[in-house]
C-alpha positions in Angstrom: 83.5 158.7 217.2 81.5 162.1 216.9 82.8 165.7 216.1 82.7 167.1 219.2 83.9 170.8 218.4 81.7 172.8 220.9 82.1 170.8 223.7 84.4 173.6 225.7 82.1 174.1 228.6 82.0 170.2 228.9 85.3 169.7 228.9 87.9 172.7 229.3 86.7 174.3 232.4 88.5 172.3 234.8 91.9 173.3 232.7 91.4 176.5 233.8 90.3 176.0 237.4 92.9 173.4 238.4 95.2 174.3 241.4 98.0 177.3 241.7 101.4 176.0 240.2 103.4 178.6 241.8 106.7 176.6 242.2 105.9 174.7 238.5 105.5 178.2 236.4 107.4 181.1 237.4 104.7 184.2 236.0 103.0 181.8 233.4 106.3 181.3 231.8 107.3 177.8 230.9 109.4 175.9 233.5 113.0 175.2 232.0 114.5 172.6 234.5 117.8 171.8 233.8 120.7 169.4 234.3 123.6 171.3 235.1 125.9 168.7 236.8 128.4 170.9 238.2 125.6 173.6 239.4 125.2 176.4 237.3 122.6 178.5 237.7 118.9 177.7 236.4 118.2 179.7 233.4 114.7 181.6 232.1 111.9 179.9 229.5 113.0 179.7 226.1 113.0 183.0 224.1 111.0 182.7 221.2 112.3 181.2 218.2 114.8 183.5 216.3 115.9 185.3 219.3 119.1 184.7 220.9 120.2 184.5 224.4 123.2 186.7 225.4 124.8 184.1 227.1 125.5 180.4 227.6 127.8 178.2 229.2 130.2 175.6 228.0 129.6 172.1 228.4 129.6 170.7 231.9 133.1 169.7 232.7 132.7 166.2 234.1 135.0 163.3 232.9 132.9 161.2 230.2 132.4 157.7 231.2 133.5 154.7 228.6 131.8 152.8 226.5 130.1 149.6 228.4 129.0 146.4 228.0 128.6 145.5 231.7 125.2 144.8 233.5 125.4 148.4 235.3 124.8 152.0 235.3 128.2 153.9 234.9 128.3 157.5 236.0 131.5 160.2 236.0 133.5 160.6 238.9 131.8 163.0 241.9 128.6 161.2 240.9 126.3 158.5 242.6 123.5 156.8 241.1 120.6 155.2 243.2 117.7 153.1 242.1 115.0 155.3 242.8 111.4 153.4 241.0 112.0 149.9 239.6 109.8 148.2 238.0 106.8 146.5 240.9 107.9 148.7 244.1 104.3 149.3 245.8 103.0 153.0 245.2 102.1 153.0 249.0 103.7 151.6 252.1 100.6 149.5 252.1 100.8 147.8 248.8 101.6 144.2 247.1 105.6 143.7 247.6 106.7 143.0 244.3 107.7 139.2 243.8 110.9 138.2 242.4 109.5 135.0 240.5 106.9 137.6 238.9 104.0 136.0 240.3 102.4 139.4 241.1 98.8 139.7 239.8 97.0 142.2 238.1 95.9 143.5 240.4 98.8 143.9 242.7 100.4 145.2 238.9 98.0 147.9 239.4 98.9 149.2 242.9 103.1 148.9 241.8 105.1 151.0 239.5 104.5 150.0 236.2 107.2 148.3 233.3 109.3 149.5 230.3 110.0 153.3 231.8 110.1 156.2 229.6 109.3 159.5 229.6 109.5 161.6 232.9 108.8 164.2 234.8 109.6 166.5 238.3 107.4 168.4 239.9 109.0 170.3 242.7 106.4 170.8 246.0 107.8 173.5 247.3 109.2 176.9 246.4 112.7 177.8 246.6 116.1 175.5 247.6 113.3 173.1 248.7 111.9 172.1 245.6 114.8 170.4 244.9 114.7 168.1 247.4 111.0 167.2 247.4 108.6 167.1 244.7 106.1 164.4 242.4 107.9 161.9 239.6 105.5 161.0 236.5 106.7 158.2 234.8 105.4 156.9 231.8 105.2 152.8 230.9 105.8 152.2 226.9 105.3 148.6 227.0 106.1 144.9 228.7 108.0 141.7 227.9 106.2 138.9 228.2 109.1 136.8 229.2 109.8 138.8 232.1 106.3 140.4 233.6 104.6 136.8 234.1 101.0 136.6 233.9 98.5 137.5 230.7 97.4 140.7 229.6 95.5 142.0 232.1 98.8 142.3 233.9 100.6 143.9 230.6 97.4 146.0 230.8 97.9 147.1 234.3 101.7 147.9 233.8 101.4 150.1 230.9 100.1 153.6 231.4 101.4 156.2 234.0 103.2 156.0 238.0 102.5 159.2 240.6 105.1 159.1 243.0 106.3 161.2 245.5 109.8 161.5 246.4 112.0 163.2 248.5 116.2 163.7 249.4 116.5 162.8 253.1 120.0 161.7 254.6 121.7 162.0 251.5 119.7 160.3 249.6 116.5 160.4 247.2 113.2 158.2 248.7 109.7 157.4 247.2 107.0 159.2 250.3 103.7 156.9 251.2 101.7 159.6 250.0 97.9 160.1 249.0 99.2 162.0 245.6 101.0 158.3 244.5 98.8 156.5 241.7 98.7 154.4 239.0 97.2 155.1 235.4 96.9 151.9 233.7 94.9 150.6 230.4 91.4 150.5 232.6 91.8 153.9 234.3 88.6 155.9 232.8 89.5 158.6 230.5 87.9 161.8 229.2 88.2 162.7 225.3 88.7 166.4 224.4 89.1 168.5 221.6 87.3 168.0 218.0 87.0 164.1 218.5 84.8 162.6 221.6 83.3 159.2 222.6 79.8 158.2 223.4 80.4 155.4 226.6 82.9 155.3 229.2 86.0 155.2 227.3 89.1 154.3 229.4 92.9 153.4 229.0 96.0 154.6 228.4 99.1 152.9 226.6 102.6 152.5 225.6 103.5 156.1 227.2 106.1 157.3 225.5 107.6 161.1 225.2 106.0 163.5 227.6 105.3 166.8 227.7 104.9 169.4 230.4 102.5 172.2 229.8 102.9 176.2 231.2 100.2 175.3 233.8 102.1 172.5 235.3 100.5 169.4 233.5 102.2 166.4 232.2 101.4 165.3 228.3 101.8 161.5 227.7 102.7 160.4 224.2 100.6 157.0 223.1 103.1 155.5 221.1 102.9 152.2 220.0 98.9 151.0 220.7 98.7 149.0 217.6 100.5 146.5 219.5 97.9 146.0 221.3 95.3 144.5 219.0 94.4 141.4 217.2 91.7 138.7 216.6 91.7 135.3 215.5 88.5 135.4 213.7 88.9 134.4 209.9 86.3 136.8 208.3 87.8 140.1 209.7 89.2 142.1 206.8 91.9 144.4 206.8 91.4 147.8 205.4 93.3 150.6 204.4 93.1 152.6 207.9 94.3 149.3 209.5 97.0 149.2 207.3 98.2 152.6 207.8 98.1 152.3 211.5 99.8 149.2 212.1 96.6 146.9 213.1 96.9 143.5 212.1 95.0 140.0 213.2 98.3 139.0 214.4 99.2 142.6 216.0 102.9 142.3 217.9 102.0 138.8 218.8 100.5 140.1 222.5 97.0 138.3 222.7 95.1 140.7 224.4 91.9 140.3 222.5 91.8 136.6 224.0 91.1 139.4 227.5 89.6 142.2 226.6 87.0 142.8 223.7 88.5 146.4 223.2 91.0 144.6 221.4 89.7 142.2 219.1 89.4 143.8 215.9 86.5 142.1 214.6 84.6 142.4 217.8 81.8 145.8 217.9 83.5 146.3 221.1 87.3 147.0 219.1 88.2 151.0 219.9 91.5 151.0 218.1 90.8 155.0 217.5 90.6 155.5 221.4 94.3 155.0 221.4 97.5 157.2 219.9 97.1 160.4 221.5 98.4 163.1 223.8 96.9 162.4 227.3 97.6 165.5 230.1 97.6 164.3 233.5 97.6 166.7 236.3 99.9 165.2 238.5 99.0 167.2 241.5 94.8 165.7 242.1 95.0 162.0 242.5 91.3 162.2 241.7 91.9 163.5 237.8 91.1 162.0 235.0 93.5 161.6 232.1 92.6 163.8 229.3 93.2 162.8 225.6 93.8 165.9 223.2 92.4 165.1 220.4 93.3 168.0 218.3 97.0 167.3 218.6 96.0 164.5 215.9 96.3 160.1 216.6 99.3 158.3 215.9 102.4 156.4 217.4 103.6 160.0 219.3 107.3 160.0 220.0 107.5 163.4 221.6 105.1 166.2 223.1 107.6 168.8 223.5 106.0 172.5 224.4 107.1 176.1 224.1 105.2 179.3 223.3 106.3 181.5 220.5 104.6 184.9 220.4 102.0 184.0 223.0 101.0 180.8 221.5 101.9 177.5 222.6 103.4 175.3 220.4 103.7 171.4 220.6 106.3 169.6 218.5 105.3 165.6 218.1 106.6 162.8 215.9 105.0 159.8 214.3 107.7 157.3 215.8 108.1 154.8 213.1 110.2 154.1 210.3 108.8 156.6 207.7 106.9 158.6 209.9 106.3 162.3 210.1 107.3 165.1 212.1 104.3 167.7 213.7 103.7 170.7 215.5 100.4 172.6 216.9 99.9 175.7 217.7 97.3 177.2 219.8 94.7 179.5 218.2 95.3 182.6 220.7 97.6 183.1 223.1 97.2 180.3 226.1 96.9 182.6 228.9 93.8 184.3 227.1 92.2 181.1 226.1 92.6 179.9 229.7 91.1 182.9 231.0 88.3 182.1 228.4 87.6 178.2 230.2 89.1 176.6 227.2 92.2 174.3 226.8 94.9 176.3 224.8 95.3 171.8 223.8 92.0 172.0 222.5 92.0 175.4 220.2 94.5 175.8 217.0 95.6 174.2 214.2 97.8 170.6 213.3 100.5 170.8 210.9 103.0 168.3 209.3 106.4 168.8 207.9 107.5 169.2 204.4 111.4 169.1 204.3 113.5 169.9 201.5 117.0 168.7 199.9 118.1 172.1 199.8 117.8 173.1 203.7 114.0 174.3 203.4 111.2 172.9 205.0 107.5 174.2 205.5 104.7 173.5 207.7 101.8 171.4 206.0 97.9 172.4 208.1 95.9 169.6 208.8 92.7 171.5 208.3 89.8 170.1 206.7 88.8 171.7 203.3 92.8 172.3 202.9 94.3 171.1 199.9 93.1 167.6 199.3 91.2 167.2 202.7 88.2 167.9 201.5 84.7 166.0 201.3 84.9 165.3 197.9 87.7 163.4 198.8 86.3 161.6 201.9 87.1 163.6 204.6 84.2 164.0 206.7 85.4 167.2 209.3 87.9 167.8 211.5 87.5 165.0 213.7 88.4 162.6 210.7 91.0 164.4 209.5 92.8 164.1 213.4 91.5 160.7 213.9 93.4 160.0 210.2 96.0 162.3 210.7 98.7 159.6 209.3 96.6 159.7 205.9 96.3 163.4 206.2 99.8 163.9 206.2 100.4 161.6 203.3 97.8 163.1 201.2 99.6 166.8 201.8 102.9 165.5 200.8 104.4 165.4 204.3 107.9 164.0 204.1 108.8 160.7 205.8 111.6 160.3 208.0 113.9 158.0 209.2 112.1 157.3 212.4 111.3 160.1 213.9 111.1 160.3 218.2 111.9 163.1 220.4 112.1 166.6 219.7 113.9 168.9 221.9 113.8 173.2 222.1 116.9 175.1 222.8 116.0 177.4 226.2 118.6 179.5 224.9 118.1 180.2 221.2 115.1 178.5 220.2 116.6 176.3 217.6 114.5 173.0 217.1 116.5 169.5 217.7 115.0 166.3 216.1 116.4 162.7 216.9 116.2 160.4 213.8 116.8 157.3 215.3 117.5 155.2 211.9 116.0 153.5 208.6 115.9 149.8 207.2 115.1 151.3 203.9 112.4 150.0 203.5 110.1 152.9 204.6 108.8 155.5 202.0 112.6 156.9 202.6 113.8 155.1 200.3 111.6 155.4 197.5 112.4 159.5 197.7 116.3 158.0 197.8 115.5 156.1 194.9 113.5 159.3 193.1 116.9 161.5 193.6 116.1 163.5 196.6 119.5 162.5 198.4 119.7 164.9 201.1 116.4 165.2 203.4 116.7 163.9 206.6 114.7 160.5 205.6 116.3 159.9 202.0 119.1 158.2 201.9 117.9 154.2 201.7 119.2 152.3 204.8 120.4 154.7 208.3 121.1 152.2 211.0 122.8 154.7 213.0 120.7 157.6 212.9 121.3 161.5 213.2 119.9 164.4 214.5 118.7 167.4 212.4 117.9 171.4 213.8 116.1 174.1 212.7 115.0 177.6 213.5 111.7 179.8 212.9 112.5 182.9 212.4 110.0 185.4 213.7 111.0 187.7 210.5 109.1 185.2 208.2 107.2 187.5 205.5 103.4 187.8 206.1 103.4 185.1 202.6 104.6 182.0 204.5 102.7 182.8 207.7 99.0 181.1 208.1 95.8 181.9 209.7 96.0 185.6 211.2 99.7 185.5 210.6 100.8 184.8 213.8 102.3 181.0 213.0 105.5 180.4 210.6 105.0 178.0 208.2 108.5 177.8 206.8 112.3 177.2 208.5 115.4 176.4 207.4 117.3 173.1 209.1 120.6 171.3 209.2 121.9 168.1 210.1 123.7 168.7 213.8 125.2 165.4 214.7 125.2 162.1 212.5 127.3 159.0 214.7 129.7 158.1 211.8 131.1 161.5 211.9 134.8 160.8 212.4 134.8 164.0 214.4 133.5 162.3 217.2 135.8 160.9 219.7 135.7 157.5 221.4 134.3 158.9 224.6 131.5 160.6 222.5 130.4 157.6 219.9 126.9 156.9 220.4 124.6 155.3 217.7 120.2 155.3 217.4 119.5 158.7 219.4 116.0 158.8 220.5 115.9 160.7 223.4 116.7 164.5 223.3 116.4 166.9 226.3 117.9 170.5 227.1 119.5 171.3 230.3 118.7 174.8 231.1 122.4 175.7 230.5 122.0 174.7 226.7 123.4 171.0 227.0 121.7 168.8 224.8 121.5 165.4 226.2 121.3 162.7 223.8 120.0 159.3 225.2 120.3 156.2 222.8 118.1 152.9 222.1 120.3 150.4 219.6 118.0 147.7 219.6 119.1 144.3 220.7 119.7 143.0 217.3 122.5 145.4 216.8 123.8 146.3 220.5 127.5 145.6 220.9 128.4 145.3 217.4 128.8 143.4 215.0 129.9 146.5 213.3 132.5 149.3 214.4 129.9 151.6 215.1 128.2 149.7 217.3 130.4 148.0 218.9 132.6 151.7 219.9 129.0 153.0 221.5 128.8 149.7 223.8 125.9 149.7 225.4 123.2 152.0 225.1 124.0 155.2 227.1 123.2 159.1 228.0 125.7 161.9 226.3 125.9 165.6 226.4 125.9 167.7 223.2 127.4 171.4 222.7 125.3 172.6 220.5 128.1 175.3 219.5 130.9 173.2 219.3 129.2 169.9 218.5 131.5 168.1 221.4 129.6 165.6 222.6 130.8 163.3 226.1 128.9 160.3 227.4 127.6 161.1 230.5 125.8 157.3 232.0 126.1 153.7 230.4 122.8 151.5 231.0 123.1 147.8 231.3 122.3 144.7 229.3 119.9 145.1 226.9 118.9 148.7 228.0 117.6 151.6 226.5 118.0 155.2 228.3 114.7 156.8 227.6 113.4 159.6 229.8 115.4 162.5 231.6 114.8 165.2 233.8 116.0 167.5 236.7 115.3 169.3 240.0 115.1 173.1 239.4 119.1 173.4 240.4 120.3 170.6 238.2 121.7 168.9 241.2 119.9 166.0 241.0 119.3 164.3 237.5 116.3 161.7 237.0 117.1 159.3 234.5 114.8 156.2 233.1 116.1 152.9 232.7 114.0 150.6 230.0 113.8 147.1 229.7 117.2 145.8 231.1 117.3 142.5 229.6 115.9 141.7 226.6 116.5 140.3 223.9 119.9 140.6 221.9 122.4 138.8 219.4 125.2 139.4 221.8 123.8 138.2 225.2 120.9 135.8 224.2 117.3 136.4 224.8 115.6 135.9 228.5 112.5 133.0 229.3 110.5 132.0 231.8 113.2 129.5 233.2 115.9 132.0 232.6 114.8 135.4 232.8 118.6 136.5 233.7 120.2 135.4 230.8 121.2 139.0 229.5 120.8 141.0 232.6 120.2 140.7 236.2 120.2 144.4 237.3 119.2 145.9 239.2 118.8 144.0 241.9 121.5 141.3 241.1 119.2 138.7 242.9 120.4 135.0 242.9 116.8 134.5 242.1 115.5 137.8 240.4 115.2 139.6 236.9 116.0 142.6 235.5 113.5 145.7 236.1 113.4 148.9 234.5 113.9 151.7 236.8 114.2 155.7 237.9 117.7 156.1 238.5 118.4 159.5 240.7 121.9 160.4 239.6 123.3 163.2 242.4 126.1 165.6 242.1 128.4 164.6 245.4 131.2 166.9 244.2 
């Protein structure tokens, strides 16, 4: 790695030379698309933080669904739901039909939609009513199942990464288009660094896509989760160090042998580039022919979210470290982004990393990861900038940021600006519990074991004095929160009991839609809690009234992941992940059973379960 801090003419320009987004951005604003199942009208960008709206609607009256444990996608009444991008269907008329044994190669892998769907995207192609009918889906690929995809790790490399596809709502119903804008971006594609850190080579990959983003200019951001599954080695003489501690590396890594393929990946080999991976990657969705861009001054580690706004001008990006202990982010752009556009440069590129410090009593303050700050100095072994983003884990640690009980998606209120955080849940044994241990019984993180989860909000109020502002006083560092929603709430009624949120995503009405991912060992019980949610589902929130309704129920195994909308919330685009796998309930899949949990979608005599798109439509 290199510090790379005055590389903007290298590697900005094309940011700001890219093609019109007229029907992404209405005047630069930020697009709000929105799920309003019953049709309400689409509603402006979110007002900066501290401002209120003057109105909002009530929760969209549909009829929840129940709680589930059946191998199928449950929807309310006046709703359909169609299979829209499963896991293997060719990105082109043209391409490798996907196989029902799994036999499909690598390289057909790499020509199908990829596995393990999460976030995603819609990106109308046209202005008015019809941009919601036709437009682009980008759909990111968190991971793969061994048991399931068949083949070695070139094929788990080939079905991670990102799908381009191009659909449209013909005849009633939503269709993937053979169209030149369709691709794949898998762990090979070649990749462009940006920001304070850059690569000497041809560096090239992305993985375990996890939250997105979408950017004022009509980009999508892809969150690199989980890479450290990735690597591994078998040699005997590789040593583990502190860094590969704090980042999850290990000679066994999550048990996928990929360094037996690929060099990149064996730890002990000169060829290892563990620090090319964990970062925000922007895609333009719209040129075929772009390369993937990794941000490198929105910091490396397992990113859960990549949620933008603008406050002021500025845009702001909220991200998570996803793991049990992990810590909670923002950036925020040095100018405003228009001007720094204007200027050739990436508004990504330009401002300043911060980590959260959060309080018992209600308080919290924003922590800048900014060499010579604080502790992140070279006297203490931090080099520049570069290492301090490349480190930003340590960096957090070293200012005191506060673990949390695994944080993942973050979520912005179009209407008031309020912050939403989903804490998905704790074993205790992250730093969480030490803070339990030390007294501090009411942050977000500290209170020993969580295995349901809750979800925390905040606001930053434009009204902060100039003392707990930074830089040219334009950035908050301080906000008040509040736990919204925990699942053991008896408040919550039968209809609306949901456990491990991950997923949060506003509808540009103010519904907060809560998607959940129990994982298998605890899906469908064994205890109340559990077993009330059922399966893993989708809910709506009223973030004035707290009401919450379950909206979708996924099958077997499932985790809902990503959501989004066409611009008149007729049509909402849900993600399906990993149908399936492993659980106490159901048993686990193999290779001579790969249906022993579930068998959806396709409900083949001879198939396996695929994550999937599902396009949920409004027919009443």
């Amino acid at each position: 790695m290199r510090d790379d801090r005055h590389a903007d003419a290298d590697t900005a320009r094309p940011d700001a030379t890219g093609p019109s987004r007229r029907n992404i951005v209405a005047g630069g604003a930020l697009a709000a698309a929105g799920l309003l199942v019953l049709g309400a009208p689409q509603a402006a960008a979110a007002p900066p933080a501290g401002r209120s709206a003057t109105a909002r609607r009530p929760l969209s009256p549909f009829t929840a669904v129940a709680a589930s444990e059946s191998d199928t996608v449950t929807v309310p009444t006046g709703c359909t739901a169609t299979v829209l991008a499963p896991w293997g269907r060719p990105i082109r008329a043209s391409g490798p039909r996907w196989r029902t044994d799994a036999g499909d190669t690598a390289a057909e892998q790499a020509q199908q939609v990829g596995s393990h769907h999460h976030g995603v995207q819609f990106f109308p192609l046209a202005d008015g009513a019809a941009g919601n009918r036709h437009g682009l889906l980008v759909i990111g690929h968190e991971a793969t199942d061994p048991d399931l995809l068949g083949g070695g790790a070139d094929k788990a490399i080939a079905a991670q990464g990102l799908t381009v596809l191009e659909v449209r709502r013909s005849a009633g119903a939503w269709q993937a288009v053979d169209s030149a804008r369709n691709r794949r971006v898998t762990g090979d594609t070649p990749v462009r660094f940006s920001g304070p850190v850059a690569v000497d080579g041809r560096p090239r990959g992305v993985l375990a896509c996890s939250g997105h983003g979408l950017t004022p200019w009509g980009t999508y951001l892809a969150a690199e989760e989980n890479v450290n599954a990735a690597f591994g080695t078998d040699d005997p003489h590789w040593r583990r160090d502190e860094q590969h501690v704090r980042y999850g590396l290990s000679a066994n890594g999550f048990g996928h042998p990929w360094h037996h393929f690929d060099a990149r990946f064996d730890l002990a080999a000169p060829e290892a580039r563990p620090e090319q991976f964990g970062w925000i990657v922007e895609l333009d969705p719209h040129d075929p022919s772009a390369l993937p861009v990794k941000r490198t001054a929105l910091g490396r580690f397992a990113h859960g979210s990549a949620t933008v706004t603008e406050t002021a001008g500025r845009l702001v990006l909220h991200s998570t470290d996803a793991e049990d202990g992990g810590h909670l982010y923002k950036f925020v752009s040095a100018d405003n982004w228009r001007r720094l556009r204007d200027l050739g440069r990436s508004p990504l590129d330009h401002g300043t990393l911060y980590a959260a410090r959060i309080s018992p009593d209600g308080t919290g303050r924003w922590l800048p990861l900014t060499h010579g700050h604080g502790p992140l100095t070279r006297a203490n072994g931090w080099h520049d900038q570069a290492d301090v983003l490349v480190r930003a884990r340590t960096a957090a640690d070293a200012l005191g940021a506060t673990p949390l009980a695994r944080p993942e998606r973050v979520a912005v209120s179009p209407l008031d600006g309020r912050v939403y955080l989903a804490l998905a849940n704790s074993t205790g044994s992250s730093p969480c519990a030490g803070e339990a241990a030390n007294g501090t019984t009411h942050t977000p993180c500290a209170r020993g074991a969580d295995p349901y989860g809750r979800i925390i909000r905040w606001r930053e109020s434009e009204a902060t004095p100039d003392k707990d502002r930074d830089g040219d006083g334009a950035t908050p560092l301080s906000f008040h929160w509040e736990e919204f929603l925990t699942p053991g709430d008896p408040a919550l009624r039968a209809d609306g009991a949901f456990a491990a949120p991950k997923g949060l995503w506003f509808g540009a009405d103010g519904t907060l839609w809560i998607s959940t991912g129990v994982s298998g060992h605890a899906l469908n019980g064994p205890d109340d809690i559990h077993r009330t949610a059922g399966n893993n589902a989708l809910l709506a929130a009223d973030p004035t009234t707290k009401e919450v309704r379950r909206f979708l129920t996924a099958p077997r195994g499932a985790e809902v992941t990503g959501v989004t909308s066409t611009p008149d919330g007729q049509t909402l685009f849900v993600n399906i992940q990993h149908p399936g796998e492993r659980t106490a309930r159901w048993g686990a899949p193999g290779p001579d059973n790969p249906r022993a949990v579930s068998n959806w979608p396709d409900h083949s005599r001879n198939g396996r379960p695929r994550s999937a798109t599902v396009a949920v439509h409004r027919t009443t």
